[in-house]
C-alpha positions as CSV (number, residue, x, y, z in Angstrom):
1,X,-1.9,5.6,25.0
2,X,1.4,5.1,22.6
3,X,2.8,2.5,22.5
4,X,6.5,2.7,22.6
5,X,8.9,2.4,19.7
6,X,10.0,-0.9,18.5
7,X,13.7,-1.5,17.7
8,X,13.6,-2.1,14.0
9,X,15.4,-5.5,12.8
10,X,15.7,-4.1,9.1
11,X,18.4,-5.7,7.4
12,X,20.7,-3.9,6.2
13,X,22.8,-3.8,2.7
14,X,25.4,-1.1,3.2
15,X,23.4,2.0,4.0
16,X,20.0,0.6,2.3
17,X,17.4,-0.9,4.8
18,X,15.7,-4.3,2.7
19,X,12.3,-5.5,3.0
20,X,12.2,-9.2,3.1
21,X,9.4,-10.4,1.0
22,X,9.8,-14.6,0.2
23,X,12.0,-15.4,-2.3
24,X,12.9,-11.8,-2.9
25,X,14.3,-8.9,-1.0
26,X,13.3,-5.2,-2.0
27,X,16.1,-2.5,-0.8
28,X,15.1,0.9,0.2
29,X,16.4,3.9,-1.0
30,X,16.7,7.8,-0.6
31,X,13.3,8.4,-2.6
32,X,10.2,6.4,-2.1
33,X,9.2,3.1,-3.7
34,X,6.8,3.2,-6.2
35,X,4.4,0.7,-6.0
36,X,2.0,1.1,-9.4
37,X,-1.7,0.0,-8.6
38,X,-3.3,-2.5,-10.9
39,X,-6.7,-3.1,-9.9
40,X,-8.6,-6.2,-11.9
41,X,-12.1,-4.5,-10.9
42,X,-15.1,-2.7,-12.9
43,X,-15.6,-0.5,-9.7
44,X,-12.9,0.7,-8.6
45,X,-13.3,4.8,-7.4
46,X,-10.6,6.1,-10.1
47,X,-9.8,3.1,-12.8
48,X,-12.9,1.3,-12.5
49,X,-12.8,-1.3,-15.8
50,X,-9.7,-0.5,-17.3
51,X,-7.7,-3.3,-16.5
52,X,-10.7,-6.4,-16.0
53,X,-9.8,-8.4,-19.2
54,X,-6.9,-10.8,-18.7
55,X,-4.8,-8.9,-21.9
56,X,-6.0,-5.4,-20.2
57,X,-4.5,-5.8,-16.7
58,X,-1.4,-7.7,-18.1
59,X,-0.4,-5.0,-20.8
60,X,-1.4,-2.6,-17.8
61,X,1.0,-4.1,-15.1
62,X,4.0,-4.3,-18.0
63,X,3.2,-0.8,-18.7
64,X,3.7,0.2,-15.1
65,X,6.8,-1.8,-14.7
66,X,8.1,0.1,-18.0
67,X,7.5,3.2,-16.4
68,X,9.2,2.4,-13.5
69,X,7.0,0.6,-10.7
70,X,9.4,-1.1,-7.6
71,X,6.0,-2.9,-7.1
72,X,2.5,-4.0,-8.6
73,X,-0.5,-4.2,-6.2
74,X,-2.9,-5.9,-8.2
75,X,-6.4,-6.3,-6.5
76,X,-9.7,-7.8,-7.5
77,X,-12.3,-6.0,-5.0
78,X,-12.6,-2.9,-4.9
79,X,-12.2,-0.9,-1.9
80,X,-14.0,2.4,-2.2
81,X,-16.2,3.5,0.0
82,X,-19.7,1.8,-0.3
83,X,-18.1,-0.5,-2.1
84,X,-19.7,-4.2,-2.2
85,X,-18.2,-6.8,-1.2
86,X,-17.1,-9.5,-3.7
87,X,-17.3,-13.8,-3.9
88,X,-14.0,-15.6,-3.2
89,X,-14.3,-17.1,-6.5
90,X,-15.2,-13.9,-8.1
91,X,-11.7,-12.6,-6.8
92,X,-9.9,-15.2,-7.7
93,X,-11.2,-15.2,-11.2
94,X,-10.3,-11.9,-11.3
95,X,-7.2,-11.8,-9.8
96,X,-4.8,-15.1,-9.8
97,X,-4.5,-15.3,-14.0
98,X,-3.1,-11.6,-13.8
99,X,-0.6,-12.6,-11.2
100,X,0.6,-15.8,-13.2
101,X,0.7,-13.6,-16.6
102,X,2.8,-10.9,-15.2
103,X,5.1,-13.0,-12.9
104,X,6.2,-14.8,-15.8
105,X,7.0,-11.8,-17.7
106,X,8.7,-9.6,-14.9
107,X,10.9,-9.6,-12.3
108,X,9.8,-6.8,-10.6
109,X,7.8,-7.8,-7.4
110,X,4.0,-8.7,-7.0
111,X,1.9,-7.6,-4.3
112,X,-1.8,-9.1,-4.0
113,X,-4.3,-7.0,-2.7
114,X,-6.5,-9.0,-0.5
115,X,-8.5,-9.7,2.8
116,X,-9.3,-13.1,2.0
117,X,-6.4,-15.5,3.2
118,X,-7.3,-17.9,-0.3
119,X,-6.7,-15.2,-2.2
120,X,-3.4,-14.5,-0.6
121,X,-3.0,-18.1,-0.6
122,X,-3.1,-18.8,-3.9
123,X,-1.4,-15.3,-5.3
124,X,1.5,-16.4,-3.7
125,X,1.4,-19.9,-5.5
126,X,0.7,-17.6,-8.8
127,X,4.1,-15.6,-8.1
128,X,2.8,-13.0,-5.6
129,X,5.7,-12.2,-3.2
130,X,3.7,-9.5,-0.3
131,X,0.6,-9.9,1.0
132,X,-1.7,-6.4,1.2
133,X,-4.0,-6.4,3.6
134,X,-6.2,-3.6,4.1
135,X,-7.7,-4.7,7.6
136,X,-4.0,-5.1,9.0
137,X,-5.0,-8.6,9.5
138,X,-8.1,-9.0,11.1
139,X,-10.5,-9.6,8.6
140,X,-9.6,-13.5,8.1
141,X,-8.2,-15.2,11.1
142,X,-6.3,-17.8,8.4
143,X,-4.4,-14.8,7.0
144,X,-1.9,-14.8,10.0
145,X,-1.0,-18.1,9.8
146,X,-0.8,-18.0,6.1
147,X,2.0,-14.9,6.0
148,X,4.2,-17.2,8.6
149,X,4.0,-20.2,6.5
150,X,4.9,-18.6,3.1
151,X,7.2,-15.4,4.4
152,X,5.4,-13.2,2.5
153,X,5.9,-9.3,2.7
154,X,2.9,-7.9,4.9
155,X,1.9,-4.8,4.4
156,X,-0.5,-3.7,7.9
157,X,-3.0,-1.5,6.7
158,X,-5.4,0.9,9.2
159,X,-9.1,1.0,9.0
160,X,-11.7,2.0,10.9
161,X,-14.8,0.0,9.9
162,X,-15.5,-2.0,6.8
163,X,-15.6,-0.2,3.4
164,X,-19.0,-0.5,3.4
165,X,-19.3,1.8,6.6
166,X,-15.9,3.4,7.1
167,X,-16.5,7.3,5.5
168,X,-19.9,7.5,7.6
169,X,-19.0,9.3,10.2
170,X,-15.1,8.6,11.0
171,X,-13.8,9.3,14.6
172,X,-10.5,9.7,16.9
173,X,-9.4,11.6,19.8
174,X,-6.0,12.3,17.7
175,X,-6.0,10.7,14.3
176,X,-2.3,10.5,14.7
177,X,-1.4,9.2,18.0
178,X,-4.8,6.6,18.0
179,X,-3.1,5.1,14.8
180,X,0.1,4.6,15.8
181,X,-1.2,2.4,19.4
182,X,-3.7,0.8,16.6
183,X,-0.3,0.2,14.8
184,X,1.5,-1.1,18.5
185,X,-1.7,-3.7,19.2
186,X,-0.9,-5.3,15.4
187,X,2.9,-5.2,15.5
188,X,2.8,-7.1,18.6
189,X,0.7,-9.5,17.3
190,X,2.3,-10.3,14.4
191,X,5.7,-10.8,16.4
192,X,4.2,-12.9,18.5
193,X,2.7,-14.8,15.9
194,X,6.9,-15.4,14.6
195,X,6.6,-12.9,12.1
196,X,9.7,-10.8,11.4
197,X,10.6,-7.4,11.4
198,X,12.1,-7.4,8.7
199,X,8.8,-8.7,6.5
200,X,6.3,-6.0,7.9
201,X,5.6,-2.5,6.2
202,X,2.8,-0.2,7.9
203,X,0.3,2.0,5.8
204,X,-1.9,4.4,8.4
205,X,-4.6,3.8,5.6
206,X,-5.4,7.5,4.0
207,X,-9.1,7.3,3.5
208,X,-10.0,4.2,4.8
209,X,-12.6,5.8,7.8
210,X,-10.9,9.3,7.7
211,X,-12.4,12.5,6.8
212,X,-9.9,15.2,4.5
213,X,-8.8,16.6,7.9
214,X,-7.8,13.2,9.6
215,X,-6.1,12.6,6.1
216,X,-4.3,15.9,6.3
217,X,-3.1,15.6,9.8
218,X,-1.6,12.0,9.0
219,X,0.5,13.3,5.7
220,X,1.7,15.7,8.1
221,X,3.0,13.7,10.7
222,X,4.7,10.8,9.1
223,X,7.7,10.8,11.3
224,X,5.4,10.1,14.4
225,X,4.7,6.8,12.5
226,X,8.1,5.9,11.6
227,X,9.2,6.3,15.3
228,X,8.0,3.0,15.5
229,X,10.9,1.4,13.1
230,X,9.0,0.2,10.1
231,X,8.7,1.1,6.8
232,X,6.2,3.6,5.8
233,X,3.8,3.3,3.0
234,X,1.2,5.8,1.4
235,X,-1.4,5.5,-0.5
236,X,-2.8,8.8,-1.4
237,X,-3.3,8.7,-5.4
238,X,-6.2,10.6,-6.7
239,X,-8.3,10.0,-3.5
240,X,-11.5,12.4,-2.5
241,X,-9.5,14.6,0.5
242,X,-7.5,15.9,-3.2
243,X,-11.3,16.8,-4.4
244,X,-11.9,18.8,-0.9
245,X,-8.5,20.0,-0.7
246,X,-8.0,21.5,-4.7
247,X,-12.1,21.4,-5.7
248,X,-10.7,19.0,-8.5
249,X,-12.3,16.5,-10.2
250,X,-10.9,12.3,-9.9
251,X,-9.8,12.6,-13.8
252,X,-8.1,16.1,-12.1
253,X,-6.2,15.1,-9.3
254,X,-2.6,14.4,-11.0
255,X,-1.1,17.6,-9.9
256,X,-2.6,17.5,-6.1
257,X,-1.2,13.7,-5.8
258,X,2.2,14.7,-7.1
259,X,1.9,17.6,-5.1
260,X,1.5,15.3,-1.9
261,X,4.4,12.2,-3.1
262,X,7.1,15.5,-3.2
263,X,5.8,16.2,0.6
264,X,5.6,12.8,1.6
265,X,9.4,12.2,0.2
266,X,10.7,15.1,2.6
267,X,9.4,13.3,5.2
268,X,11.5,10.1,4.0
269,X,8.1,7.6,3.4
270,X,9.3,4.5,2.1
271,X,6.8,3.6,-0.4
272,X,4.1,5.3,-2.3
273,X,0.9,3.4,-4.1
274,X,0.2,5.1,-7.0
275,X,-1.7,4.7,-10.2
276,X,0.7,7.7,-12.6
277,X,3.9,5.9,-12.0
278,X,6.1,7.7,-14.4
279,X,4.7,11.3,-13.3
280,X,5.1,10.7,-10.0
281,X,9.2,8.9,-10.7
282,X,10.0,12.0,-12.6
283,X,8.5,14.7,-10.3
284,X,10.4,12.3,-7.3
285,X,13.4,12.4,-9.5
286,X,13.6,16.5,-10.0
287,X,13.1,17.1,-6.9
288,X,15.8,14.7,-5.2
289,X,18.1,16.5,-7.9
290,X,17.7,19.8,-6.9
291,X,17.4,19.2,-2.9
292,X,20.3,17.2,-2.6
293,X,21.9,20.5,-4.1
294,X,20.4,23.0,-1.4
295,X,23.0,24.0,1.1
């Protein structure tokens, strides 16, 4: 059953809806956020060890902001199907001398990938300013409490399963409408918990126990999800529906994901997570220019 729309709370500046995210406050705009993805993992499906050394990820994350990231989303377990899970300390090893690096060398916003509410806990502390969450919250009962004390941006991600079992035989009477009363259950239990509307983004999780066809059916129907009045994010970047969709390869799929963020921007999503963040920017950028034009 769907649940009914919420009314959205979004401040606003002028015309531009902001997300409130601690100490900082993103605003919104005509084209989509980028938010360039920085993973400090060996396995990740698509960048797997290229950013697991401490110099690696930092130069990494500056070169994203240089090319024009809103966001980083820097993660230390991977999330790929199968993947295995990792040890807190492992993570924060990974992940918490990244965040300090690049905080102090940019202004531009950190997000921290995590289940695990130390993580989050201490990324914030590093200079993290939104919380990540690929289990929408359920994972680690602390996490809750942990985005009310620090006012961190919360991004409420979708899964069905674990990443360990979610691709093994994913189900839904409507892949659409069964995500959006997932997404009702979670936004009222974050509101009740005193968390405002203001601070919460919703991603229906592309991928994350749904085939190419559930995948397809929820880049088609993104207005369905912002009936509910919250920010829209998407994370679609070289994953393997682009493989059954275009028969391309993961070092292939830079076209097909462009392809998609130029769709996804008719459709007004607020943010993208992406790992070719100038492509993507100037692709975004030609196309506003020329459909702002259309009569």
């Amino acid at each position: 059953m769907n649940s009914p729309p919420l009314e959205s709370s979004t401040e606003k500046t002028g015309s531009l809806p902001v997300w409130k995210c601690g100490s900082k406050s993103i605003p919104f705009s005509r084209l989509p956020l980028l938010m360039g993805i920085l993973n400090v993992t060996p396995d990740s499906f698509s960048d797997g060890g290229e950013a697991i050394e401490l110099d690696s990820a930092v130069k990494k994350g500056l070169q994203l902001v240089q090319e024009g990231a809103d966001i980083l989303d820097v993660g230390g377990e991977s999330t790929r199907p199968g993947a295995e899970s990792v040890s807190l300390d492992e993570e924060l090893r990974r992940v918490i001398p990244a965040i300090k690096a690049l905080s102090a060398q940019t202004q531009v916003p950190i997000s921290i990938d995590t289940t695990k509410a130390e993580v989050a806990r201490q990324a914030i502390q590093a200079g993290a300013t939104i919380i990540n969450d690929i289990s929408g919250f359920t994972f680690d009962q602390d996490m809750i409490p942990l985005a009310l004390e620090t006012r961190a941006g919360l991004i409420c991600m979708h899964i069905q399963g674990t990443p360990q079992t979610m691709q093994k035989n994913p189900e839904y009477q409507n892949v659409v409408t069964d995500i959006k009363a997932w997404f009702g259950e979670r936004l009222q239990i974050l509101l009740e918990a005193g968390i405002e509307q203001d601070r919460i983004v919703l991603d229906p999780g592309l991928g994350f126990g749904k085939n190419a066809e559930h995948n397809l059916d929820i880049l088609s129907n993104i207005r369905d999800f912002k009936e509910l009045g919250f920010p829209v994010l998407i994370g679609h970047s070289r994953k393997r529906f682009l493989s059954k969709l275009l028969n391309r390869s993961v070092e292939e799929r830079l076209a097909g994901t462009i392809g998609v963020s130029l769709a996804l921007a008719e459709q007004s999503v607020d943010i993208l997570r992406i790992h070719d963040v100038a492509a993507n920017r100037d692709a975004l950028s030609a196309w506003d220019a020329i459909s702002q034009r259309v009569p």
